[in-house]
N, C-alpha and C positions, 0 to 999 in steps of 0.2 A: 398906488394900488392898495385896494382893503388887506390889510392883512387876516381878516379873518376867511377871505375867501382863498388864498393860497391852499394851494395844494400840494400837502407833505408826502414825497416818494415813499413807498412801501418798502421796506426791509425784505430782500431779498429772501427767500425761505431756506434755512439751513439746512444743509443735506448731509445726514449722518455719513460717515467716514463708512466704507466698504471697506469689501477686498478688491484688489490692483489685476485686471485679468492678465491672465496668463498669457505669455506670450512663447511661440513657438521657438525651441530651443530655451526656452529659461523654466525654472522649480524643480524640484524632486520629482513632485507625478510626472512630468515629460520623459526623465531618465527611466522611472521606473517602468511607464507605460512600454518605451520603447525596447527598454531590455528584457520585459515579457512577451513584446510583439517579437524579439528576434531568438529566444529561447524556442519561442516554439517551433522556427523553424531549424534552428542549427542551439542544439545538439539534440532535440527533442523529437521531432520532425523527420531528422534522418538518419535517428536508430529505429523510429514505428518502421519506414521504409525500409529497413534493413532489416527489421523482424519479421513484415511479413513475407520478405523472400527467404529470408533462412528456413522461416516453418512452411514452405511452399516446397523445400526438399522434401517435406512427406507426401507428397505426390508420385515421389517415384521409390517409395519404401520405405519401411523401420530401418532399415542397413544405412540410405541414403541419410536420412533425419539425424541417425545416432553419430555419423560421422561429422554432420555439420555441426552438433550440438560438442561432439567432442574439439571440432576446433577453436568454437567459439569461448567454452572453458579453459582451454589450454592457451589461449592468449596470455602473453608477460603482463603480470600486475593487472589481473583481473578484476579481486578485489576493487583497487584504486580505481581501476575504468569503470566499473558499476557505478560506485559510489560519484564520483566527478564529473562523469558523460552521463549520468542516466537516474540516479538519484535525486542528486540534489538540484538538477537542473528541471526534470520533473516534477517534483516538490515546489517550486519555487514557482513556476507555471500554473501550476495545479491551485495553490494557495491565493497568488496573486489576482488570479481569475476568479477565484471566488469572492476576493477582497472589491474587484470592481464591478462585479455583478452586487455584491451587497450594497455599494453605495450608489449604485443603478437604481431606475425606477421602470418597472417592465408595464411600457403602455400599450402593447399590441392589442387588446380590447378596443382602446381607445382612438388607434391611429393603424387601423389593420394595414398600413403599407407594407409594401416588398422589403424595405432594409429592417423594417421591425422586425419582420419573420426572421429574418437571417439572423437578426442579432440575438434574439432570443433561443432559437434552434441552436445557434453557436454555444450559448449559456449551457443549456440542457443536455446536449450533445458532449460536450467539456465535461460534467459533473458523470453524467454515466460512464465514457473513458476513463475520467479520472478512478473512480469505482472498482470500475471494471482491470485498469493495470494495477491497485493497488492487493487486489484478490489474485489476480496474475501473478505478483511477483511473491508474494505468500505461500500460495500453493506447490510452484515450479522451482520457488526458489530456497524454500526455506522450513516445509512441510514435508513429510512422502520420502520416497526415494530420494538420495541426496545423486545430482546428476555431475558431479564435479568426478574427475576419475576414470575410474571403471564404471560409473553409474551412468554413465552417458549409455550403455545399451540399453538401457530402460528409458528413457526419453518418452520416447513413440507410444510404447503402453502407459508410461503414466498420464499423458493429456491427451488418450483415447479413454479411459477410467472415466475423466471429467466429462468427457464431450457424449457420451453412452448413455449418460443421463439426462434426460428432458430439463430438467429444470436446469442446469448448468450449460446446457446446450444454446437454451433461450438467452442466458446470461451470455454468455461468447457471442452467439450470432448479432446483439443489441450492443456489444463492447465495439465489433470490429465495425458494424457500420457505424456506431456514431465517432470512434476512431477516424471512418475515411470520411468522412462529413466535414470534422471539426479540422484536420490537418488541411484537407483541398480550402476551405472557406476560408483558413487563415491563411494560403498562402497568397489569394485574393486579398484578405486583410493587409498582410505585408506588404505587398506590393505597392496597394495603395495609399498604405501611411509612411510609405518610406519613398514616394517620390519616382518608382517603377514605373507605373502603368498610368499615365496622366493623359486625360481627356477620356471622355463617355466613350469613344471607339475602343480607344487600347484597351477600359474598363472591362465590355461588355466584352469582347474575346477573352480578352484574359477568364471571366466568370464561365464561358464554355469548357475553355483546356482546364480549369479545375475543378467544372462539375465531371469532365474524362476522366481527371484523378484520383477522383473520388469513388466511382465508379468502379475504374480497374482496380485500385485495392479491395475496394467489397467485394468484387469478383474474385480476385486471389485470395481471399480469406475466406469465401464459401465454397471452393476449389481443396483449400488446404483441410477444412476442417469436414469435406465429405470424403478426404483421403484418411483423416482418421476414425472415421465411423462406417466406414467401407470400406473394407483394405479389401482388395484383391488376392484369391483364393492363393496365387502363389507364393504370396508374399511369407516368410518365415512364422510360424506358429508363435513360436518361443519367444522372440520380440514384440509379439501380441497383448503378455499378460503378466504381469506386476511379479514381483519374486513372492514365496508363500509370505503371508502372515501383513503384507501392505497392503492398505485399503481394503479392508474387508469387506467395509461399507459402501464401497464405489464398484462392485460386481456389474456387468454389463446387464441391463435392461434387456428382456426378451425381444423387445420390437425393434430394438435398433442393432443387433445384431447382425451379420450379415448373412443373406442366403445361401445354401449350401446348395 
């Protein structure tokens, strides 16, 4: 045979060294992702739930509210439980969320699908909550009237103060639903990155009973916060309206008072 007619095999084409994917149960983002997907349900999850039934006692009174506000301050190592159940663990939620929507790319322009909406609604939804309980726990907690005490009978008037006004009012009413938004969506979330709700049937119910829970919280929190901007003519005067010289600047708006 000619040697000049041989034909020399080609050098396979080298292929620069990647990264190894990810496998399910192995790296850091796994652990992280997961312990943000379960933060938001326990402990984060089900103190929103607990908060909007406690502030759902002002439905039936300032007398009602202040008692529930006094028991929930007079809990052993209050402190501590703020800080360990509801700080840090919302903090950590809050940040983390923003850390993988930062390294997200939001193509719902590009790819208008249904899980787009969701995932991006969950984004936006997430960031005004977050917002919104960070001015929450400022205001109620650490501004104004101090409610720890005897201050718990001012409760009811001081986040009727906030809600009397239009613009703070807008702020709360866009806090609680994207609250019942983000908590129902993510518990479809959970569900289904932890091995819950598997197969398109389980799926699509499960997405029913959490848009119902999403719902009835935003119902209980438009419920809760027309019991503070409407009290009922019997209801006690005096737990109405801030001790002299607090908020001075938060005086009830003319149009949202109540009719006589």
């Amino acid at each position: 045979m000619d040697s000049s007619t041989t034909t020399v095999p080609a050098a396979p084409p080298t292929i620069p060294k990647g990264v190894p994917p990810l496998r399910a149960g192995q790296g850091r983002s796994f652990f992280w992702r997961r312990l943000h997907s379960l933060t938001g349900i326990v402990p984060v999850g089900a103190f929103l739930v607990e908060h909007f039934i406690s502030n759902a006692f002002a439905t039936n009174g300032p007398q009602a509210y202040a008692d529930q506000v006094k028991f929930l301050t007079g809990l052993p190592f209050t402190i501590w439980l703020e800080i360990f159940g509801i700080y840090i663990p919302i903090l950590f939620h809050g940040f983390y969320g923003f850390y993988i929507w930062w390294r997200g790319e939001n193509n719902v322009t590009d790819y208008p699908w249904t899980g787009n909406w969701l995932y991006t609604s969950q984004r936006w939804t997430g960031i005004i909550a977050f917002a919104y309980m960070a001015w929450h726990v400022y205001t109620m907690r650490f501004s104004g009237v101090h409610l720890f005490g005897e201050g718990h009978v001012w409760a009811f008037a001081k986040v009727r103060h906030e809600l009397v006004q239009p613009l703070f009012l807008f702020f709360y009413g866009a806090g609680i639903i994207s609250a019942s938004w983000h908590f129902a969506y993510g518990i479809w979330l959970f569900c289904a990155k932890w091995g819950i709700a598997v197969g398109d049937n389980a799926r699509r119910k499960l997405g029913y009973a959490c848009l119902a829970i999403g719902l009835l919280l935003a119902t209980i929190g438009g419920l809760t916060v027309k019991a503070f901007i409407r009290p009922a003519a019997d209801w006690p005067k005096k737990m109405l309206e801030l001790p002299a010289g607090e908020h001075k600047s938060q005086q009830a708006p003319t149009p949202l008072e109540p009719k006589s």
